[in-house]
Structures are given as C-alpha cells and as structure tokens.
C-alpha positions in Angstrom: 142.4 40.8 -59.8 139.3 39.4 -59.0 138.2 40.4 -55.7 136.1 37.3 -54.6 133.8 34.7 -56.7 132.1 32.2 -54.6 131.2 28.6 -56.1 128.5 25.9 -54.6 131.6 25.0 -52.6 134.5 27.2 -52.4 135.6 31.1 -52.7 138.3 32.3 -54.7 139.9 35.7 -54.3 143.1 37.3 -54.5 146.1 35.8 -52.4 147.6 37.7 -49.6 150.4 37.5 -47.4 147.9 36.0 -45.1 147.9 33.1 -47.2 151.9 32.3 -46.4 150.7 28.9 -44.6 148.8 28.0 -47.0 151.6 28.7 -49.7 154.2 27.1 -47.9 152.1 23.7 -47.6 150.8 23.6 -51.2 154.3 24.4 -52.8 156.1 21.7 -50.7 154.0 19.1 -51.2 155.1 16.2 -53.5 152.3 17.1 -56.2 153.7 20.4 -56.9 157.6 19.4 -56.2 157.2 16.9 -58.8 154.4 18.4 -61.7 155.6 22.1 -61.0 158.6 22.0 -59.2 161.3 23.4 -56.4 159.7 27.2 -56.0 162.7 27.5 -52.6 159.9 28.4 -50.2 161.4 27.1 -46.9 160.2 29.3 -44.7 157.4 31.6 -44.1 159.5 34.5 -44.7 160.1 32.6 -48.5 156.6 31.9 -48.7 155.5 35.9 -48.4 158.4 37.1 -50.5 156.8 34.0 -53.3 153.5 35.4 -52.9 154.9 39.0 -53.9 156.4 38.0 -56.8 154.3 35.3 -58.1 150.7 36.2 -57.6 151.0 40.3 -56.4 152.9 41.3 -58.4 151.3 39.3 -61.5 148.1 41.3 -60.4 149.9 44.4 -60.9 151.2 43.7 -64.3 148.7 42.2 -65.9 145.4 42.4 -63.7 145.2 38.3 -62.9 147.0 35.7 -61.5 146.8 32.6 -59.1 143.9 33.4 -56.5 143.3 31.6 -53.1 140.7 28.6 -53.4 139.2 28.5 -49.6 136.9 26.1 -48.8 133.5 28.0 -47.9 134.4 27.4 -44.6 137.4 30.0 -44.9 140.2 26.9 -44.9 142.9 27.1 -47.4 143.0 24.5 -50.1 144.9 25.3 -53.0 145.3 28.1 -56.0 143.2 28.3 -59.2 144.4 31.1 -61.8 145.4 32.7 -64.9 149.3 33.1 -65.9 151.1 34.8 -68.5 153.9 32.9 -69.6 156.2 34.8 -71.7 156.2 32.4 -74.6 152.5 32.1 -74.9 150.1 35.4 -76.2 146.9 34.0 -74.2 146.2 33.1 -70.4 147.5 29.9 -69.4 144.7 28.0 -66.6 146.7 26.9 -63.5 145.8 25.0 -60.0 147.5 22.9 -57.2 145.8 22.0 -54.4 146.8 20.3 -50.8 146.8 16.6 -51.6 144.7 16.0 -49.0 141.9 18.1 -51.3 142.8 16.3 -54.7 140.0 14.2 -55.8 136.8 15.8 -54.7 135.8 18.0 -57.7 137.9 21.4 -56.8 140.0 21.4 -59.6 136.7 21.3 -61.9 134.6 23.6 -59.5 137.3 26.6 -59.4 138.6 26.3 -62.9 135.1 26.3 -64.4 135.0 30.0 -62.2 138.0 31.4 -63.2 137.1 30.3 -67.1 133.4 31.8 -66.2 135.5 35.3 -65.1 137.9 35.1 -67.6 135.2 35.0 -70.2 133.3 37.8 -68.9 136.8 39.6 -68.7 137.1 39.7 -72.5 139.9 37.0 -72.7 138.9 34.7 -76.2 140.9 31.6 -75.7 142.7 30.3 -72.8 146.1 27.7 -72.5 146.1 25.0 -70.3 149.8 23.4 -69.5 150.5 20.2 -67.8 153.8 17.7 -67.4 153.6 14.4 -69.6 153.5 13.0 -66.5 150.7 14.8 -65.0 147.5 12.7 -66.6 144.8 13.9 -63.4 145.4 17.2 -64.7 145.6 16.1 -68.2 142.3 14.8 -67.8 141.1 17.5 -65.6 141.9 20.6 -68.5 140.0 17.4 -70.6 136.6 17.5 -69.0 137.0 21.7 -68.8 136.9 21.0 -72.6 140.1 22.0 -73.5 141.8 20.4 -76.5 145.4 18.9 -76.9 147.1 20.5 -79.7 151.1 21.1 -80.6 153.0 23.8 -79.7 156.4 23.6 -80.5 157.4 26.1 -77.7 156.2 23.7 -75.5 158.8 20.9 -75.2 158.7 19.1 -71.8 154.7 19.3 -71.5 151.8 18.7 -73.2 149.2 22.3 -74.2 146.5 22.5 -74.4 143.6 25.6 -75.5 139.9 26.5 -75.4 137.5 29.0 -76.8 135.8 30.6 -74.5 132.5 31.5 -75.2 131.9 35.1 -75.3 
C-alpha cells in the first residue's frame, strides 16, 4: 500500500470502493477491452466486488497493487501500479487511464512515481507487460527506460524489465 504520493500533477493512493465509478468507466472502455480485456464489471455492484479482489486484496497479500491516479483536482483518471503475476518473480508496472486522459503525460508522470516508490521500497528490477498490439504503451514502458527482452512465459505480449536504481 502506498497511502498517497502526489506528483506536479496528480495523486496516487490506494483504491477504494469509492472508486467503483471510476473503475467501472476505465475497465469498459475500448482501451482496456481490447489491450487488457473483458474484467465482467457491469455494474457498480461488479465494479466494488473487482476492486476487492483485484487491488484490496493484492494489498493484503503482497503490500502493492494498482492505486487510484486522481487528477490534483480529486477527479478520477485512471490506475498506475505494481502486480504480481504468478509467472513472473518481480513486480510487473501497470496503467490504464480514461481515454479521454491518454495523451497528456499521465502514463509517464504516475509510472515514474510508482518506479520512484518501488525503488525506495527495496524492489531491484521491475516487468513491464504490454499486447503486440499495444505500441503507446510499448513506447511509454520505452521512455520509463525499460528494455525489451524475451521471456518465453510470455507468449501473447511483449516484456519488458528495468533496474531500478537503488
């Protein structure tokens, strides 16, 4: 968990059920239906049971997650986290935003934060996963400096990993 970090533009803390709205937008939008996919959040009532067991109940098991990205101004705009998949043995760096904030820095701004926390939280290297497809956030986990490099348990994507600077 990371309690709150606040950018030149944006905060990030940990999601709560207050952020069901939010949820429900960003995981039906055609970004995420098509780089992430169907999560069956249909309702409100879907989008608090997904927040439970995607983001609180990641906190509880491994002490990060996805975190709410709020504009300063307290609107939601999308998710910026850590994720441990079961096939990797680091951190993988994840974010989706509302379409309509896609293209004004976020994606760099937030990641940049959670790489700054994850750092000073003792984590070495992160992952960084993305669809074939998905060449903004291809070039996105580029410019974070992340490097392409094989992983054969990744067969439908492309992976990517950084050092972190410790």
């Amino acid at each position: 968990m990371i309690g709150t970090i606040e950018t030149e533009r944006l905060v990030l803390r940990d999601l709560s059920q207050e952020d069901a709205n939010g949820i429900y937008q960003l995981v039906n939008s055609a970004g995420w239906l098509k780089n992430i996919g169907d999560r069956n959040v249909h309702t409100m009532k879907d989008a608090e049971r997904y927040i439970q067991t995607w983001a609180l109940d990641s906190y509880s098991k491994h002490g990060f997650g996805p975190y709410a990205v709020l504009s300063k101004s307290g609107k939601f705009i999308g998710i910026c986290g850590l994720f441990q998949r079961d096939y990797l043995n680091i951190p993988d760096l994840g974010f989706a935003f509302i379409p309509e904030y896609l293209g004004k820095g976020y994606g760099f701004e937030s990641s940049k934060a959670i790489m700054q926390h994850a750092n000073s939280s003792g984590f070495e290297k992160l992952a960084g996963i993305t669809s074939k497809e998905n060449i903004a956030s291809q070039n996105l986990l580029k410019k974070l400096g992340f490097t392409e490099m094989s992983n054969p348990k990744i067969e439908d994507g492309i992976y990517f990993e950084i050092e972190l600077n410790q």
